[in-house]
C-alpha positions in Angstrom: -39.9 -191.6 366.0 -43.5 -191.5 366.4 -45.4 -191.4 369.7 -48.1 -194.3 368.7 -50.5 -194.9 371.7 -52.9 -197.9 370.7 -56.1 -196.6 373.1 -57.7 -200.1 373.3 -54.2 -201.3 375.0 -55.1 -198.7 377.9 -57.6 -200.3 380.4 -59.3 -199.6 384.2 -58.4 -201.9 386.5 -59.7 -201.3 390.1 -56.7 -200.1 393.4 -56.5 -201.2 396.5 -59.3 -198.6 397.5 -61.9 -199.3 395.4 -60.6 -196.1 393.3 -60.5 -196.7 389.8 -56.8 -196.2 388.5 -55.6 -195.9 384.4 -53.2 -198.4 383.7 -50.4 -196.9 381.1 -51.2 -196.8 377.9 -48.3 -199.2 375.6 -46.2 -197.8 373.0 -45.3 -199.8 370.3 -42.1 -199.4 367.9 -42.1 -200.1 364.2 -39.5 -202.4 363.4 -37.3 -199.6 362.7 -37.8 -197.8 365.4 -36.5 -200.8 367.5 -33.7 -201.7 364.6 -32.4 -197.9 365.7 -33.0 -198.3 369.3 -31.1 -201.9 369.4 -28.5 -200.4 367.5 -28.0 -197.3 369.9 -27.9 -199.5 372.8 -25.0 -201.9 371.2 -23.2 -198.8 369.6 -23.3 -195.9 371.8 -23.0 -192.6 370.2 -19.5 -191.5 368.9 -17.8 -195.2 369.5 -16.1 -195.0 366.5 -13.9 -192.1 367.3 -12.5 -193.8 369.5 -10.1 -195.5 366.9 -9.9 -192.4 364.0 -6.9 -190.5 363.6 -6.7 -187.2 362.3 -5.6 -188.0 358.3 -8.5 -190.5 358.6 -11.0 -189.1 356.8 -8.7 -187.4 353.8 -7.4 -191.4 353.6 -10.5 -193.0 353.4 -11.7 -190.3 350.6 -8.4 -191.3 348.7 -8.7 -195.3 348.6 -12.6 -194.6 348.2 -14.6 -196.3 345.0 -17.8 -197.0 345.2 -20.1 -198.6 342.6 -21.0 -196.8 339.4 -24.4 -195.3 339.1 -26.4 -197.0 336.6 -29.7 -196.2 334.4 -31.4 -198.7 332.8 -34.0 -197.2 329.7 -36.7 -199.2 328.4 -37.5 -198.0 325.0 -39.8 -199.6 322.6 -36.8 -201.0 320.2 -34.1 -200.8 322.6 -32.4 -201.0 326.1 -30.2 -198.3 327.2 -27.7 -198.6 329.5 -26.0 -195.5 330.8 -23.0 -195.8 333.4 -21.6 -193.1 335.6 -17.8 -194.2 335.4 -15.4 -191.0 336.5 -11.7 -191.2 336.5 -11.6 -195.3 334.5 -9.9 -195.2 331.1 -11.6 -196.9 328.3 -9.0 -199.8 328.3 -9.8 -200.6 331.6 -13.2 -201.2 330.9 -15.1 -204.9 330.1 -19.1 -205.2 329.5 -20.1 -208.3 328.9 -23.9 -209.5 327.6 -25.2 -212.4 328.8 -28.6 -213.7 328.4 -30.8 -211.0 330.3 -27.8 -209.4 332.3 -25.3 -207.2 331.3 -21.9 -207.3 333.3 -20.0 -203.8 333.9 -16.2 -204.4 335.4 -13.2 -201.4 335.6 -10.3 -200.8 337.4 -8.8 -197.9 338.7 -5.2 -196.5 339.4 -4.3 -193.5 341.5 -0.6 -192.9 341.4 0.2 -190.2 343.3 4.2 -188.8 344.0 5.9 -185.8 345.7 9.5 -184.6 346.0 10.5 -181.9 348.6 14.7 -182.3 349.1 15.0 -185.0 350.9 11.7 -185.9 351.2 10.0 -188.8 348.8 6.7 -190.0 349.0 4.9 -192.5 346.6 1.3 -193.6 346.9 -0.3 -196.4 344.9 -3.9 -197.4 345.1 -6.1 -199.3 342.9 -9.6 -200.2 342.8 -11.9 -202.3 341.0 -15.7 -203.4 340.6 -17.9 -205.5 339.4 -21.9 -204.5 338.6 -24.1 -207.3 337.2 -27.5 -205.9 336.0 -30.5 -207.6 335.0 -32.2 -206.2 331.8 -36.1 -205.4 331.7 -36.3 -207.4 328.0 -34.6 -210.0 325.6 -31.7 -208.3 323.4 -29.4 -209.2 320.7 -25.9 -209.0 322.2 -24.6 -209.0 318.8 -25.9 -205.7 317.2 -24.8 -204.0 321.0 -23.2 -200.8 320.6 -21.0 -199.2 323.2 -19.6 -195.6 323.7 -17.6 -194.5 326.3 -17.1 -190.1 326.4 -16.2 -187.9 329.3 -16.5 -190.9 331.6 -19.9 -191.6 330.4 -20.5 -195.4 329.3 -23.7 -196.1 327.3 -24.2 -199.2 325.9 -27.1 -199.3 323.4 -28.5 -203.1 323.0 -31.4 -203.7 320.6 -34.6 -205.7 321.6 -35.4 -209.1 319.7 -38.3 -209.1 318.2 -40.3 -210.8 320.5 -39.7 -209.0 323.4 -40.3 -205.1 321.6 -43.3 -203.5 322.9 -46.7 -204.1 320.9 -50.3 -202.6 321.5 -53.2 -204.0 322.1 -56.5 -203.5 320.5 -59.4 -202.8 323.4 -62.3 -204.6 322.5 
């Protein structure tokens, strides 16, 4: 946090003596800075612990997914979209072009079992998403191209033609 002091907000004002006294200068906050210190003073420090339990935090890591990272390249004949998609199997996958947005959806499925004697334990979980993405120009969703390697989704979509990139003579 910074330690603003606005000096025209700091004035002399005369005391009971006739001695001149400073008044305090004011500090302002950004509206961050009182965002965090709002937050502090309705969520004291360490008020979640409160309610963890020790396997917490492996459990949370377990049922975790969170939305694929995306890039977006604007070329001069194309749009490429490249998709960060680990551990999603090419059937599970659906992009969808539409107008200006392309539409990214998977699911996942962790199956995870373990045998000791007597001991059986099963564990299920499955996620899914949903990532709509607007794209920088017009394309033809019919000459799209898709290509899904190493859990690596790029999806190639050419631009129409009059939305490709064109110069501009300086006069």
């Amino acid at each position: 946090m910074s330690e603003e002091v606005r000096k025209e907000e700091v004035a002399v004002r005369p005391a009971e003596g006739g001695q001149v006294q400073k008044a305090a200068p004011a500090r302002w906050l950004s509206p961050f800075e009182e965002m965090e210190r709002l937050m502090d003073e309705f969520f004291p420090r360490g008020w979640l612990r409160r309610w963890e339990w020790p396997a917490f935090p492996e459990l949370s890591r377990r049922f975790e997914f969170r939305m694929p990272k995306v890039d977006i390249i604007d070329r001069a004949e194309e749009v490429v979209v490249k998709a960060e998609l680990p551990g999603i199997d090419k059937k599970d996958l659906d992009v969808t072009v539409t107008g200006d947005t392309i539409t990214i959806k998977g699911q996942t499925r962790h199956e995870e079992k373990e045998e000791k004697g007597d001991y059986f334990r099963s564990e299920i979980s499955r996620g899914s998403f949903s990532r709509t993405l607007v794209l920088p120009a017009a394309v033809d969703a019919a000459r799209a191209k898709a290509t899904f390697k190493d859990g690596l989704l790029e999806v190639t979509l050419p631009k129409k033609e009059e939305a490709k990139r064109q110069s501009v003579t300086i006069e």
